[in-house]
N, C-alpha and C positions, 0 to 999 in steps of 0.2 A: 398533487406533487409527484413528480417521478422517484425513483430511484436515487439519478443520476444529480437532479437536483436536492433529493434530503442529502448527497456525498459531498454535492457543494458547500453546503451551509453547514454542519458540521465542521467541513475545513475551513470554513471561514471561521467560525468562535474557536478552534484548537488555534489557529494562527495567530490571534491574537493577542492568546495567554502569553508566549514571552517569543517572538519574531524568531529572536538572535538563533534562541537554542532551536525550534523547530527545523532551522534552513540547516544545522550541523545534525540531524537524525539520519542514523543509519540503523539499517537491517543488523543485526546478530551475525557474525561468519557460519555459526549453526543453523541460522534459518536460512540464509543464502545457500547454503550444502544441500539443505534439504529439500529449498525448492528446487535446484538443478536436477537433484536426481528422482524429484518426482515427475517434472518438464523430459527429463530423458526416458523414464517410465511409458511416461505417453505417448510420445515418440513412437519408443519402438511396440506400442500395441502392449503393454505388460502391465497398466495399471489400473490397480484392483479400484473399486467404487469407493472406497474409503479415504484410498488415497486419490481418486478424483476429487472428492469433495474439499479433502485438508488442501491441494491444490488451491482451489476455487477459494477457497479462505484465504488462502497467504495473497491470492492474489489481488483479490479486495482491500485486505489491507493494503497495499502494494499502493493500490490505488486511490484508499484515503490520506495515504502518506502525500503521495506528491504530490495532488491536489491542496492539502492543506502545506506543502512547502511551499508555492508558488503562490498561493496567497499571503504567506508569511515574507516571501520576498516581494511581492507589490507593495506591502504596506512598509517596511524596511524604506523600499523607493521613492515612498508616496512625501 
């Protein structure tokens, strides 16, 4: 099993637990601030390995959010 495949399947059983509420999940306005100015960080060449890594985490999440919203809206549709 890949990575990319344990991220799907994960978001497959999160989506199921309750559709309606997964498709309304948003970020924190604090964690959206902080990944902006870690992303600007990198940018300009100024971020430290630390905050590469918490980067690389928010992004992950980032990434098993939508995945499991979009299967929470296929099954909505199904």
């Amino acid at each position: 099993m890949t990575v990319a495949e344990a991220f799907e399947d994960i978001a497959e059983v999160l989506a199921k637990m309750n559709p309606s509420q997964i498709i309304d999940l948003h970020a924190p306005k604090s964690m959206v601030k902080r990944v902006e100015e870690l992303i600007y960080k990198k940018k300009d060449g100024k971020i430290s390995a630390e905050e590469s890594i918490e980067l690389e985490r928010y992004l992950t999440l980032d990434l098993l959010i939508n995945l499991t919203k979009a299967r929470a809206k296929r099954l909505l549709n199904a």
